[in-house]
C-alpha positions in Angstrom: -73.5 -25.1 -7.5 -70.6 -27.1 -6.0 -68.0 -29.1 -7.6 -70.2 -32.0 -7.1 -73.0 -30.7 -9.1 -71.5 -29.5 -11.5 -69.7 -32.5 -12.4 -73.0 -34.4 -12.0 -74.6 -31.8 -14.5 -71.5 -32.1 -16.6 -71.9 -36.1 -16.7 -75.8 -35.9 -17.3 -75.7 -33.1 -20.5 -73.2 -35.5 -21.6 -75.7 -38.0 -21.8 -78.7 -36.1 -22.9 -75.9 -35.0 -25.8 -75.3 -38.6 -26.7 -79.1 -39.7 -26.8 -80.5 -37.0 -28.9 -79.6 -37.0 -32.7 -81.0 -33.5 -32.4 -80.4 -30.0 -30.8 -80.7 -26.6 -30.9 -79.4 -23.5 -29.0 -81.3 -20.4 -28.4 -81.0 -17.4 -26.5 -84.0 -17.0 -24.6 -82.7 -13.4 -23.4 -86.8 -11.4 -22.6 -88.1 -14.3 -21.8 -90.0 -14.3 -18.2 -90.8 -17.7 -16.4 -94.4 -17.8 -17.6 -93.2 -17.9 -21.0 -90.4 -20.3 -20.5 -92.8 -22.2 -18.7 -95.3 -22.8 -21.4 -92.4 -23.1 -23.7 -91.0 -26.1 -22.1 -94.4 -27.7 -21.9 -95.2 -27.2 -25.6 -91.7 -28.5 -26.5 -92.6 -32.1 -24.2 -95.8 -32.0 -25.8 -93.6 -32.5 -29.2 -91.0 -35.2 -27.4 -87.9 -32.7 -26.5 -86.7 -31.2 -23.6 -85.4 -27.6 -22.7 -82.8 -27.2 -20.5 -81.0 -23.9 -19.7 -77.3 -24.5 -19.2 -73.9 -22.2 -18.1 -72.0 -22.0 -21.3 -68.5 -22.9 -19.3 -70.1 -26.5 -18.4 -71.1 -26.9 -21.7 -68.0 -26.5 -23.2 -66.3 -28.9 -20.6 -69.3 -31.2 -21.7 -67.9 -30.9 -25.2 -64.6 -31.8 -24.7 -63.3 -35.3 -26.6 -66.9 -35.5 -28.0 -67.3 -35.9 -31.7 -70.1 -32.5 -32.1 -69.1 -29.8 -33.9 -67.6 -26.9 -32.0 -70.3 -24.7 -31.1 -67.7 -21.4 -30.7 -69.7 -17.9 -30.6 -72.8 -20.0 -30.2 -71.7 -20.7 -26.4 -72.2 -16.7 -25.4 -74.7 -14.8 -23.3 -78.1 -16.8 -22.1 -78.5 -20.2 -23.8 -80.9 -22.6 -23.8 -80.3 -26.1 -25.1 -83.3 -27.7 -26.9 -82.9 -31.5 -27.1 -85.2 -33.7 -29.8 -85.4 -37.4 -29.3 -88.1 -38.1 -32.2 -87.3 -35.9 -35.2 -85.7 -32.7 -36.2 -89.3 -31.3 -37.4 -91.3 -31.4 -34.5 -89.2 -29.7 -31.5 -88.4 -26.9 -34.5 -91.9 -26.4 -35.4 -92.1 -25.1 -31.9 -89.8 -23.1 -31.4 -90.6 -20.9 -34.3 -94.2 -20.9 -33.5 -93.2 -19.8 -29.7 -91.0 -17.5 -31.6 -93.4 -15.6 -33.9 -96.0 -15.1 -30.6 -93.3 -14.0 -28.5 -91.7 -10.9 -30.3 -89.0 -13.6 -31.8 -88.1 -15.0 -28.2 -86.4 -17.2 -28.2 -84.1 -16.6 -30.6 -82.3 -19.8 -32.1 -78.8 -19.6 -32.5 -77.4 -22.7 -33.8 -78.9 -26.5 -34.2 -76.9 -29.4 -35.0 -78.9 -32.5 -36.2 -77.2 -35.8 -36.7 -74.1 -34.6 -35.7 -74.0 -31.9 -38.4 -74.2 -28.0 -37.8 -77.0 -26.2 -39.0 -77.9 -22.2 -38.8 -81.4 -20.0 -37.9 -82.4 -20.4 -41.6 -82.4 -23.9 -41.9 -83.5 -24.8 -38.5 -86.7 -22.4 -39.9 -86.8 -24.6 -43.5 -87.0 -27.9 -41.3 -89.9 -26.2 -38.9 -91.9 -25.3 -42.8 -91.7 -29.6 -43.4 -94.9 -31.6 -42.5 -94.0 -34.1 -39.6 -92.7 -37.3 -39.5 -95.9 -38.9 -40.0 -97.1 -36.8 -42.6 -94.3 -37.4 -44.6 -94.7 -41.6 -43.7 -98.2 -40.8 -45.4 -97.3 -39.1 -48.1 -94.8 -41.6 -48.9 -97.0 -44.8 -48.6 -99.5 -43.0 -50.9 -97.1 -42.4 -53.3 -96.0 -46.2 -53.2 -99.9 -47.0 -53.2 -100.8 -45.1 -56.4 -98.7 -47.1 -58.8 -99.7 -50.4 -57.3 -103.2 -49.4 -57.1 -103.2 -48.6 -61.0 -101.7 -51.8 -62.0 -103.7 -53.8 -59.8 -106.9 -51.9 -62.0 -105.5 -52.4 -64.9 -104.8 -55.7 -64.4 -109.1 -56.5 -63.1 -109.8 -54.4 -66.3 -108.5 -57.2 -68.3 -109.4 -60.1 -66.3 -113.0 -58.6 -66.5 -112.2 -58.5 -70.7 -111.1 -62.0 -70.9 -114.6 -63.0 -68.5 -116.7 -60.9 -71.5 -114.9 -62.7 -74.0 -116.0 -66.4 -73.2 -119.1 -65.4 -72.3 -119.5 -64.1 -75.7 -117.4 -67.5 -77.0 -119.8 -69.3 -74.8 -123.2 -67.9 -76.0 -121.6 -68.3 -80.2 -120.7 -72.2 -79.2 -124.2 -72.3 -77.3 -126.4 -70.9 -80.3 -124.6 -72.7 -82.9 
């Protein structure tokens, strides 16, 4: 890479830094390009992107931005794994590419709306339905109360229709 290149790289990491609110690092050390291959695929499938960086550009991307300092992170191979939808989904796959590929990649750090997060909790967030689960599960929770009221309320509409019947047929008969 010359100069040129690597301040072009420098300029567009900055950007992909900017426009994700989520990433992680990984360490794809035994992984051959098949694998990486099918990784990346599987992680645009899920709306991120993989890119494989030199840890010294990295940390000139860093530099005056408001991220957490990455420090031992930024050793050996490292991948960056950028999320542009959610946290969930781009974590999901790399611990399922993980648990098929004798734990490669292995993650190293993730930082999701600006805040640092380690292996373990990058694995709690891939255990979480997605986005759109959750959006479900919510609405039905919203739903069920409403839906009860809105049957109890019919019950007693349907009570009050019983009673002037029955007020109607005494007034009819009499």
């Amino acid at each position: 890479m010359n100069r040129t290149e690597k301040e072009t790289f420098v300029t567009e990491f900055q950007e992909l830094l900017g426009r994700a609110p989520v990433f992680y690092l990984t360490d794809f050390t035994g992984l051959d390009v098949k694998s990486l291959s099918e990784l990346r695929q599987s992680l645009r499938d899920s709306g991120a992107e993989y890119v494989v960086t030199k840890n010294r550009l990295v940390r000139l991307a860093l530099k005056g931005s408001d991220l957490p300092d990455l420090g031992d992170a930024l050793t050996g191979p490292t991948g960056f794994v950028f999320g542009f939808d959610d946290a969930v989904g781009p974590a999901k796959v790399l611990t399922d590419f993980a648990k098929e590929n004798k734990d490669r990649p292995a993650l190293k750090l993730g930082v999701v709306d600006r805040k640092l997060i380690q292996p373990e909790q990058i694995a709690q967030l891939a255990r979480l339905p997605s986005r759109e689960v959750l959006l479900a599960q919510l609405a039905g929770a919203l739903q069920g109360p409403m839906a009860t009221l809105a049957g109890a309320l019919e019950a007693k509409l349907h009570e009050m229709m019983g009673l002037l019947e029955a007020l109607k047929d005494k007034r009819g008969s009499a």
